[in-house]
C-alpha beads as a LAMMPS data file, in Angstrom:
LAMMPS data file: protein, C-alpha beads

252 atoms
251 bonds

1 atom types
1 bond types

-500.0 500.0 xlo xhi
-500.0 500.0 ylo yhi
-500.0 500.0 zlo zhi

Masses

1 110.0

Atoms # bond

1 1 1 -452.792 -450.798 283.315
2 1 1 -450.635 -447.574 283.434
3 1 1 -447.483 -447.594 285.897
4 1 1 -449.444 -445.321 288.313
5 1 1 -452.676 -447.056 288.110
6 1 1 -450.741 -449.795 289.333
7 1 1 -448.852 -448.059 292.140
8 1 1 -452.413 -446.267 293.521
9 1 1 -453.819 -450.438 293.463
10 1 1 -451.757 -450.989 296.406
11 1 1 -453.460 -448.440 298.602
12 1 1 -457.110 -450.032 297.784
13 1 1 -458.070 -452.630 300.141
14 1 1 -461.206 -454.125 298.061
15 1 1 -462.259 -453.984 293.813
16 1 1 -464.946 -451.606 292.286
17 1 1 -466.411 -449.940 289.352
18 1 1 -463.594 -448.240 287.152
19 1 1 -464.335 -444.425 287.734
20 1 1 -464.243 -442.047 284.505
21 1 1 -462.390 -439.704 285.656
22 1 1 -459.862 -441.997 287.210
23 1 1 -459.194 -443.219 284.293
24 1 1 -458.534 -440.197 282.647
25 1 1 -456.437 -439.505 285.720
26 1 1 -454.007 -442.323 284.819
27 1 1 -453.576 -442.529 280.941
28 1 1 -452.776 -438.165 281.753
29 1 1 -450.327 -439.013 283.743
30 1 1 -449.120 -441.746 281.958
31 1 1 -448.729 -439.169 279.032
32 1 1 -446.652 -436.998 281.436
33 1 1 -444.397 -440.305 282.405
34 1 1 -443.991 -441.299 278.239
35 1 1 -442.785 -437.935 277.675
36 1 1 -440.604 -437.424 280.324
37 1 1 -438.961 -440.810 279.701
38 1 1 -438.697 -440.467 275.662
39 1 1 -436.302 -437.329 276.506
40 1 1 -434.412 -439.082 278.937
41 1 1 -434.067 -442.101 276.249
42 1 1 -433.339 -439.306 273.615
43 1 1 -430.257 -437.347 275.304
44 1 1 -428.994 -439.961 277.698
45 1 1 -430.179 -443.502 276.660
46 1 1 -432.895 -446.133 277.419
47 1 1 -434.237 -446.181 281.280
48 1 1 -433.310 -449.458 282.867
49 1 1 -436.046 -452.101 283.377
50 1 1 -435.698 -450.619 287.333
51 1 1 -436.473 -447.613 288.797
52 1 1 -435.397 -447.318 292.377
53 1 1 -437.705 -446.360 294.791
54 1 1 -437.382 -444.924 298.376
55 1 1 -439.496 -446.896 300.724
56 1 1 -440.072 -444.076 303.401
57 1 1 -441.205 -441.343 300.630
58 1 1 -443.690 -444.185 298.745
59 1 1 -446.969 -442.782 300.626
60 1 1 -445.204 -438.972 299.958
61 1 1 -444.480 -439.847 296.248
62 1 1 -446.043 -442.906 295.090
63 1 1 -445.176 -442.226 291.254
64 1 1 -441.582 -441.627 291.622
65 1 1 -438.409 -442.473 292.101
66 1 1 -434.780 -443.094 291.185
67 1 1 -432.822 -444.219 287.981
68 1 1 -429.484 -445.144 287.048
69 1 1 -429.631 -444.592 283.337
70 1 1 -426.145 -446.192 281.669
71 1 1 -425.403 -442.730 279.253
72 1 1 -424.247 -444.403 276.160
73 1 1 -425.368 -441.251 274.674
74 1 1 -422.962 -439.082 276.588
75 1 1 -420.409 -441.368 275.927
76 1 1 -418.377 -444.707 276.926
77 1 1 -418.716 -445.142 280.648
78 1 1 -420.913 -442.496 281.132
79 1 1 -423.807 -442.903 283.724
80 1 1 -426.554 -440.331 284.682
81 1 1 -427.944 -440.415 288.251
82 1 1 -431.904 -438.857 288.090
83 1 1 -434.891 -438.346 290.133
84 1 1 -437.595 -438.932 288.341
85 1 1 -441.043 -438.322 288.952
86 1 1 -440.544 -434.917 290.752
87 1 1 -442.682 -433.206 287.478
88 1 1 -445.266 -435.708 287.898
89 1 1 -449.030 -434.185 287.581
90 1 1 -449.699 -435.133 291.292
91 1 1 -446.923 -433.287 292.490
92 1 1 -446.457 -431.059 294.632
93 1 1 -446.976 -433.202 297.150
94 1 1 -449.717 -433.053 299.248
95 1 1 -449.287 -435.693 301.765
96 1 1 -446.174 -435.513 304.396
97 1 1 -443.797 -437.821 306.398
98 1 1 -444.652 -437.673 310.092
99 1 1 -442.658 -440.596 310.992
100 1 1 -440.395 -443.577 309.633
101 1 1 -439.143 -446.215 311.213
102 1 1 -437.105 -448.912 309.217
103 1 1 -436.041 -452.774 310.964
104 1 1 -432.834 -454.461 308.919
105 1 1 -431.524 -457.515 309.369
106 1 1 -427.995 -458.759 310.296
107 1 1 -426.294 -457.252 307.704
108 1 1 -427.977 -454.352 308.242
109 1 1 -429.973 -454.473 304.876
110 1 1 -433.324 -453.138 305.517
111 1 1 -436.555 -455.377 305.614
112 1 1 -439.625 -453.784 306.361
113 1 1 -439.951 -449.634 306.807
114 1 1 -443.508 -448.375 308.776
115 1 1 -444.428 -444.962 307.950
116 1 1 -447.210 -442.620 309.560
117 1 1 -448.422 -439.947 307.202
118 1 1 -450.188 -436.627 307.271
119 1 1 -451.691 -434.105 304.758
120 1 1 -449.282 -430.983 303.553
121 1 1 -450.147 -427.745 301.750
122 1 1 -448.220 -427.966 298.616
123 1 1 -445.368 -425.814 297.980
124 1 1 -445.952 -422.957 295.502
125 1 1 -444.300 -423.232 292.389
126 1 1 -443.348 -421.584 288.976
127 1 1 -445.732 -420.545 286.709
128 1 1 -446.707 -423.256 284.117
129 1 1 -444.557 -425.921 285.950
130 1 1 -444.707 -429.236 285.642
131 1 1 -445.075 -430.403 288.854
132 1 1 -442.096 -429.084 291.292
133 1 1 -440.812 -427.742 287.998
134 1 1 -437.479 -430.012 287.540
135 1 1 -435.492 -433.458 287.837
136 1 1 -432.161 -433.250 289.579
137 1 1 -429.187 -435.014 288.243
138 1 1 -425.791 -436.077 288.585
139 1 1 -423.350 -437.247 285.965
140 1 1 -420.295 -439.242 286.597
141 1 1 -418.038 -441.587 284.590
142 1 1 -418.706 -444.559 287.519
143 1 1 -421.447 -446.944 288.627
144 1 1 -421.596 -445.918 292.009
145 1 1 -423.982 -445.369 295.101
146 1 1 -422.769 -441.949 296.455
147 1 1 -424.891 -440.321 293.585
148 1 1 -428.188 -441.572 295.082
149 1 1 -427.467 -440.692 298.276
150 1 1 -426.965 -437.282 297.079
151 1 1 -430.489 -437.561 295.365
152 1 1 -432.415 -439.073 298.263
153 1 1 -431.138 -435.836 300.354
154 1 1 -432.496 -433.930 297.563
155 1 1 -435.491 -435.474 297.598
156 1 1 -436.057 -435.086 300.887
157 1 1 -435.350 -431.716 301.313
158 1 1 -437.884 -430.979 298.511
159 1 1 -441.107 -433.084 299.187
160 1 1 -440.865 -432.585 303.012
161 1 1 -439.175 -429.242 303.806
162 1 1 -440.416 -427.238 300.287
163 1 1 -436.595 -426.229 300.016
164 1 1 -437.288 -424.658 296.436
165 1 1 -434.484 -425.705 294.677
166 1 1 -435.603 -424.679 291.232
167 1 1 -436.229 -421.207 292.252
168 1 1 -432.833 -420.561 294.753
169 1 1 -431.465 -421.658 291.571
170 1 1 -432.727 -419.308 289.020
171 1 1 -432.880 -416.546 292.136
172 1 1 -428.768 -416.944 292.344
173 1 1 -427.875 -418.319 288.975
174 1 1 -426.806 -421.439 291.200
175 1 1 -426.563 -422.917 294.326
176 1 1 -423.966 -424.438 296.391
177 1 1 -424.572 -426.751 299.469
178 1 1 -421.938 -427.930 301.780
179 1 1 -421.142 -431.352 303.696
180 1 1 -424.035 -433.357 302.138
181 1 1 -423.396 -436.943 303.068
182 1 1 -422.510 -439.489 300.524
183 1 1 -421.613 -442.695 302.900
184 1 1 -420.503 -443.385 306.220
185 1 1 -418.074 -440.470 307.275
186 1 1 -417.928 -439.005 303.767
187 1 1 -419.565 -436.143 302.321
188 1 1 -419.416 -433.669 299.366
189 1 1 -419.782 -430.282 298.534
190 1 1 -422.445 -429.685 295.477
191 1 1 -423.240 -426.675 292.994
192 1 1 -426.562 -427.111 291.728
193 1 1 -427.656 -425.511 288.384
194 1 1 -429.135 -425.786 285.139
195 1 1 -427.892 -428.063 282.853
196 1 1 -425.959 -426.450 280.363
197 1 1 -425.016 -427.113 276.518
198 1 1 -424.342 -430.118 275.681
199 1 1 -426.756 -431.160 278.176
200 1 1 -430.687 -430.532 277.478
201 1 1 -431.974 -427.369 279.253
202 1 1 -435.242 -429.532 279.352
203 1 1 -438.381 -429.949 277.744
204 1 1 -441.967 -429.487 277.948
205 1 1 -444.604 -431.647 279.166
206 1 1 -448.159 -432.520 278.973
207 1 1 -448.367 -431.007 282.140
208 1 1 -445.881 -427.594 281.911
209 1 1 -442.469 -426.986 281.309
210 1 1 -439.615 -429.813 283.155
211 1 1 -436.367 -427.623 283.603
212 1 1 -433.115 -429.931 284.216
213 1 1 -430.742 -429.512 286.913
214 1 1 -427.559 -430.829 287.303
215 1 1 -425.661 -431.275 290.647
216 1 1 -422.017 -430.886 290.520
217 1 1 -419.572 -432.239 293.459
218 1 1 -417.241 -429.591 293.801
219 1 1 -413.957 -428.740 295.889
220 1 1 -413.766 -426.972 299.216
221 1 1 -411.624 -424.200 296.873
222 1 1 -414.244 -423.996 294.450
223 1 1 -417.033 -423.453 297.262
224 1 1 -415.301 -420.920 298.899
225 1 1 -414.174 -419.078 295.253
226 1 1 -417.986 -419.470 294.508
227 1 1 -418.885 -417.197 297.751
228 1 1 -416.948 -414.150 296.335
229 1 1 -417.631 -414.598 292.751
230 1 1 -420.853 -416.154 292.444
231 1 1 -422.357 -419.621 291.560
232 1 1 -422.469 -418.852 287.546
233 1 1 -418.880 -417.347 287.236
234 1 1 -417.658 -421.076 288.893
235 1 1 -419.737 -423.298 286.268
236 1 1 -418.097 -420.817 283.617
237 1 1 -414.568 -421.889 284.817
238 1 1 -415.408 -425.787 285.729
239 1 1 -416.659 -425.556 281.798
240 1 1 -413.658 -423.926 280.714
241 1 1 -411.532 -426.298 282.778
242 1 1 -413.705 -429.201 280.272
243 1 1 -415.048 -430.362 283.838
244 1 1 -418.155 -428.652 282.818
245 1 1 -420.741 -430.551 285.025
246 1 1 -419.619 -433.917 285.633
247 1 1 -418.624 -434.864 289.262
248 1 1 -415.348 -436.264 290.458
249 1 1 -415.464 -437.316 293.410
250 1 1 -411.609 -436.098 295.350
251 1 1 -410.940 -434.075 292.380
252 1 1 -407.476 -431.778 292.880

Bonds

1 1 1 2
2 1 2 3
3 1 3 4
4 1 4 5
5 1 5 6
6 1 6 7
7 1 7 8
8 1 8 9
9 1 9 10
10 1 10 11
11 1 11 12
12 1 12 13
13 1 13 14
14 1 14 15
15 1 15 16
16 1 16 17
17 1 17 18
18 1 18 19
19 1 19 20
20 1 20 21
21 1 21 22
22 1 22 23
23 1 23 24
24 1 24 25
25 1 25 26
26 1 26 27
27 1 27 28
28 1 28 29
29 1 29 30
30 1 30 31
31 1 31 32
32 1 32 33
33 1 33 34
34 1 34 35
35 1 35 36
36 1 36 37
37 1 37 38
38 1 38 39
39 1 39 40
40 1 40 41
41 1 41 42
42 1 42 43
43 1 43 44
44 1 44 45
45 1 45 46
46 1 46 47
47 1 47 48
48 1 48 49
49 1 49 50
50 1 50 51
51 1 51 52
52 1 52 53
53 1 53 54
54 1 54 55
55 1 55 56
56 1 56 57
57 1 57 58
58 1 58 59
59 1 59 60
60 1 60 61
61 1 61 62
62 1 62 63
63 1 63 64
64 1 64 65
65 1 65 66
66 1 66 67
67 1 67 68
68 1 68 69
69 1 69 70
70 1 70 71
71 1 71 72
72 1 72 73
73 1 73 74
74 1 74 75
75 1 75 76
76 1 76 77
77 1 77 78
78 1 78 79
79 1 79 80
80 1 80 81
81 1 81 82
82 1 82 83
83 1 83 84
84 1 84 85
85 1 85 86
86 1 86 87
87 1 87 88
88 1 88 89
89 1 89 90
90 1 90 91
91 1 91 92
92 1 92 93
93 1 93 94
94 1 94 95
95 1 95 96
96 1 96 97
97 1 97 98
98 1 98 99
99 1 99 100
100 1 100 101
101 1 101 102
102 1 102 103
103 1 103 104
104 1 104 105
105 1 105 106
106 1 106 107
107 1 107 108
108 1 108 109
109 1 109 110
110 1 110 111
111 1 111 112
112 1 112 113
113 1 113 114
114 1 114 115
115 1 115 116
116 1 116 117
117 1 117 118
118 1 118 119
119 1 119 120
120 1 120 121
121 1 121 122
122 1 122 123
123 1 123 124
124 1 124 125
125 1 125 126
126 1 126 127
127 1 127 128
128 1 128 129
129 1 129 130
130 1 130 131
131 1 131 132
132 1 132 133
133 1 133 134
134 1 134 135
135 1 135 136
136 1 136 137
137 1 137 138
138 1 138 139
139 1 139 140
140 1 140 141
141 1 141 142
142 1 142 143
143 1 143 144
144 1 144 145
145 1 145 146
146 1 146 147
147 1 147 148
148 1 148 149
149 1 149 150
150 1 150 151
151 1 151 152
152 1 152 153
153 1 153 154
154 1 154 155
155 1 155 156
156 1 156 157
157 1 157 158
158 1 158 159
159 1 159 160
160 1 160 161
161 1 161 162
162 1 162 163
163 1 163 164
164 1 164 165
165 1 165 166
166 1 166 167
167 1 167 168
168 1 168 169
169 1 169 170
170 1 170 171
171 1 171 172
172 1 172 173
173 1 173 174
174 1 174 175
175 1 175 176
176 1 176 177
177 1 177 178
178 1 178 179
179 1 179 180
180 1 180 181
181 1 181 182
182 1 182 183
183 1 183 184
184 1 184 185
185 1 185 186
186 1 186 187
187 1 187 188
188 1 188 189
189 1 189 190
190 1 190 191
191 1 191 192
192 1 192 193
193 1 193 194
194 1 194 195
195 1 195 196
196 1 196 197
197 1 197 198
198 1 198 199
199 1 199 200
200 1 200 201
201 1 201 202
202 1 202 203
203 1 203 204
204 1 204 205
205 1 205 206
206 1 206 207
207 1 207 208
208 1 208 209
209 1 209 210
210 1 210 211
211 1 211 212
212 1 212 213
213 1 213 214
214 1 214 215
215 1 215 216
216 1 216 217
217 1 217 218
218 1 218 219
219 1 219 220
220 1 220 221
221 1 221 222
222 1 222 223
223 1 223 224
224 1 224 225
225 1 225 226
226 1 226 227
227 1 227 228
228 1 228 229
229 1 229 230
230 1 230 231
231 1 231 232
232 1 232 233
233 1 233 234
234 1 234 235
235 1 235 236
236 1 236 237
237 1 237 238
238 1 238 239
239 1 239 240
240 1 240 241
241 1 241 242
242 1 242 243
243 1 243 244
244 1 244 245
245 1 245 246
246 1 246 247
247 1 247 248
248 1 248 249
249 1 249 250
250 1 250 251
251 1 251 252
């Protein structure tokens, strides 16, 4: 049984008849999901046995979700941060969070989240997309959690609020976002672009073409020197620093 034949068993309350076309529903996208993960394994290294998922989105998107992927690849220490699933075949999403509520026990670790659903229009999207077009991710040289806080915003702001990130991007050769929380109290300024060399630009899947983007945290100097000389001209100087697009967190 594929990964999201599995996932769509949890919504069905009683057995019946395999359906053709379901089938062919769920080896596609399992196609999609080999494909996207052989080019992860390729440039970065091999997925962990785990892929994170976000308990308030699961009804939203039920096939994806969040890895830490250990970038032997990249080199020693090296860890990529990813979404993964946002080029899925059954995205754009069609289904929308109306309301989440989430209980947590003494130690504030959450047990049980309730969610209350309703149908969306998808968003539009590029031409011969995959899906919403792109993964988002982050590289640092830490095992940390402020990258997937960064990602859940990101998520967020895509599947529920159709923020386009793939297309500000390619409209402004970049984007910049301020103040995006990464803990209690802290936050971090981001460019978002597309991944440049050595990084993949992407690759194409059974279902259209995955573009990679890559969200650097950046300094309150760099956003404001990115305001009067534009998102591309600060990646060009971050690369020619040897920066390039790896964040550091309270970098000078």
């Amino acid at each position: 049984m594929s990964l999201f034949a599995k996932i769509k068993s949890f919504f069905s309350s009683s057995s019946s008849a395999v359906d053709p076309q379901e089938e062919a529903e769920d080896r596609y996208w399992q196609e999609v999901y080999d494909a996207r993960a052989k080019f992860y394994e390729q440039h970065f290294g091999p997925l962990p046995d785990d892929i994170l998922k976000l308990a308030h989105m699961f009804g939203v998107w039920p096939g994806g979700g969040l890895y830490v992927i250990p970038a032997t690849r990249l080199g020693e220490g090296a860890y990529v941060y990813t979404t993964f699933g946002l080029t899925n075949p059954d995205m754009p999403a069609t289904t929308t969070l109306i309301e989440s509520n989430q209980e947590s026990d003494e130690q504030g670790r959450p047990t049980r989240t309730t969610t209350s659903l309703g149908p969306k229009q998808p968003a539009e999207t590029p031409q011969g997309a995959a899906g919403y077009g792109y993964e988002l991710m982050i590289m640092a040289n830490e095992n940390a959690e402020w990258p997937l806080w960064i990602l859940q915003w990101a998520v967020g702001a895509e599947l529920l609020s159709d923020v386009g990130f793939l297309d500000r991007v390619e409209e402004f050769g970049g984007l910049t976002v301020e103040e995006i929380q990464v803990g209690c109290g802290e936050a971090v300024n981001l460019l978002i672009a597309k991944a440049r060399d050595p990084l993949p630009a992407g690759v194409q899947l059974p279902n259209g073409q995955m573009t990679l983007l890559v969200a650097t945290v950046i300094t309150n100097e760099e956003m404001q020197w990115s305001m009067e000389n534009d998102r591309a001209a600060l990646l060009d100087r971050l690369t020619e620093t040897g920066i390039g697009q790896t964040s550091v967190r309270d970098r000078a």
